[in-house]
C-alpha positions in Angstrom: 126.3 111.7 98.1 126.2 112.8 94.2 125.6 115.4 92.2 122.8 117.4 90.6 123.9 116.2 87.1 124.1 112.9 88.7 120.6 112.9 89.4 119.4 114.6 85.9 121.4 112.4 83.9 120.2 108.8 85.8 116.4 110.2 85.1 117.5 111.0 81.5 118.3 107.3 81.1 115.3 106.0 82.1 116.9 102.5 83.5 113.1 101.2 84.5 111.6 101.5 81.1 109.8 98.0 80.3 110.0 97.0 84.3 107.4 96.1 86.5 105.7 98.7 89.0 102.6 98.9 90.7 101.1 98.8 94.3 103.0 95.4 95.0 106.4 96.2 93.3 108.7 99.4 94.2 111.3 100.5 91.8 114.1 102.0 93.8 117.5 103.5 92.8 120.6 103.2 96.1 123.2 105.9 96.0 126.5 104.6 96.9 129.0 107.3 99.1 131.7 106.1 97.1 132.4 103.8 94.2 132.4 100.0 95.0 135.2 97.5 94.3 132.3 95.0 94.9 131.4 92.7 91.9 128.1 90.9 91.1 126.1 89.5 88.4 123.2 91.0 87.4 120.5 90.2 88.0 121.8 89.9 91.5 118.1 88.1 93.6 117.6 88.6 97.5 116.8 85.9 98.7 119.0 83.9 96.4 116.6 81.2 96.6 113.0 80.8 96.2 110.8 84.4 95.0 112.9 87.0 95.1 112.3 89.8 97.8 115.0 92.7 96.3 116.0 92.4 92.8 119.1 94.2 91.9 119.2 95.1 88.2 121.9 97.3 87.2 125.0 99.1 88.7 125.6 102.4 87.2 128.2 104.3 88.5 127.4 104.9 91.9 123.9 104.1 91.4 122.4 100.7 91.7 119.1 100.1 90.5 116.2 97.2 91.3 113.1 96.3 92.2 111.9 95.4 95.5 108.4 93.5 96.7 106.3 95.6 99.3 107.2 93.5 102.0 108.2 94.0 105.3 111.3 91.6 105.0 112.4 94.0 102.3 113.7 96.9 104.7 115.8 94.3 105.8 117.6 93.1 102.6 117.9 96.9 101.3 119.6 97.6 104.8 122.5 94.6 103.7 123.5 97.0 100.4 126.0 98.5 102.5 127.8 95.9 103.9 127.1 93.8 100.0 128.6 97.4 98.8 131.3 98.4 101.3 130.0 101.5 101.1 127.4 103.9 102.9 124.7 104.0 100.8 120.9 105.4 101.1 118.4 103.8 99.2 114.8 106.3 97.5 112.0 105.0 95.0 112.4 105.7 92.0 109.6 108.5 92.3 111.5 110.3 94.7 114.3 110.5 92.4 112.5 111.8 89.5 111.1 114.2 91.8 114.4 116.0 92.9 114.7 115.9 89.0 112.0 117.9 87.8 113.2 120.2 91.2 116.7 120.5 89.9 115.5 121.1 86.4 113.0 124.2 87.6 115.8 125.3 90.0 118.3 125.1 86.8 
């Protein structure tokens, strides 16, 4: 869905510095197949009203980046990005992502 330098140059930029994490918060980065023609403000809050569940942050590229409560409910707003998007897209934590990093920096 992207490339290598993709990936390496996302992690470079760090785009969760100074955002929350922990056990009740995931930080999560989805992919996008293709770029969107979609437009949104950031920060863009799932539900709309009420506490936010999904908490878009940034779009970069073909990367959109946000936060999401640990909560079942979740799974089910992160599943929407596609049809928000009009575009396939597969969603990872932010872990996993600087995991393939450190993989594609050993490998490089």
């Amino acid at each position: 869905m992207c490339s290598g330098n993709d990936i390496l140059g996302l992690a470079a930029r760090n785009p969760f510095a100074g955002q929350p994490s922990g056990p009740a918060i995931l930080q999560f980065v989805s992919v996008l197949a293709k770029r969107s023609r979609a437009s949104f403000k950031v920060p863009l809050h799932v539900p709309s009203d009420g506490e936010w569940c999904v908490r878009v942050l940034a779009r970069q590229d073909r990367f959109v980046i946000g936060l999401c409560r640990r909560q079942m409910k979740a799974i089910g707003y992160l599943g929407q990005f596609e049809k928000l998007f009009g575009v396939p897209a597969t969603t990872r934590s932010w872990s996993t992502i600087l995991t393939i990093a450190r993989a594609l920096k050993n490998a490089g």
